[in-house]
C-alpha angles and dihedrals in degrees: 000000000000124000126203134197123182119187119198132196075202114104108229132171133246091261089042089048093052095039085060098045079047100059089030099062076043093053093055102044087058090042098044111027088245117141111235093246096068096046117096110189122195122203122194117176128183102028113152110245134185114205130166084015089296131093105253119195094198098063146131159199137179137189131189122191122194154169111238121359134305113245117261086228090056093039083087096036095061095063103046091050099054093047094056093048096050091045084074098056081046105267115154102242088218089050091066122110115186122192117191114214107200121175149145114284084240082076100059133066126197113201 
């Protein structure tokens, strides 16, 4: 387990949201020594967002949920990389918000 969710002001379409859900689970394998069948990745486009006091439509936040904590070495990594990857569906890399969500496996459930 992560488990990822972006959320873009940024209209894409079905094939642009699951090609981002797709480099994204592989993003954070690589990133964060997680094998790609426990990463769960959430893409969300066209979400209106406000961001400096004014509605942007170029706009993002991640979240990535984990069990355990993310390596002091990765931390700058993260966002580099998902800047760069949003800057291609048209995100403003200084519009991107991340939250890292770290916590004890005792919090999570897998069905």
């Amino acid at each position: 387990m992560p488990s990822i969710k972006i959320e873009t002001s940024v209209v894409l379409s079905k094939a642009q949201e699951q090609a981002l859900a797709i480099e994204t689970g592989k993003i954070i394998s690589a990133l964060l020594n997680k094998p790609l069948p426990v990463i769960q990745v959430r893409v969300q486009s066209g979400m209106t967002m406000a961001f400096g006091g004014g509605i942007a439509d170029d706009s993002a936040y991640i979240s990535i949920a984990l069990i355990g904590r993310i390596a002091p070495e990765t931390r700058p990594l993260l966002p580099e990389k998902f800047t760069e990857l949003l800057a291609r569906s048209g995100v403003d890399p200084r519009k991107v918000f991340l939250n890292y969500v770290e916590t004890d496996a005792a919090s999570w459930g897998w069905i």
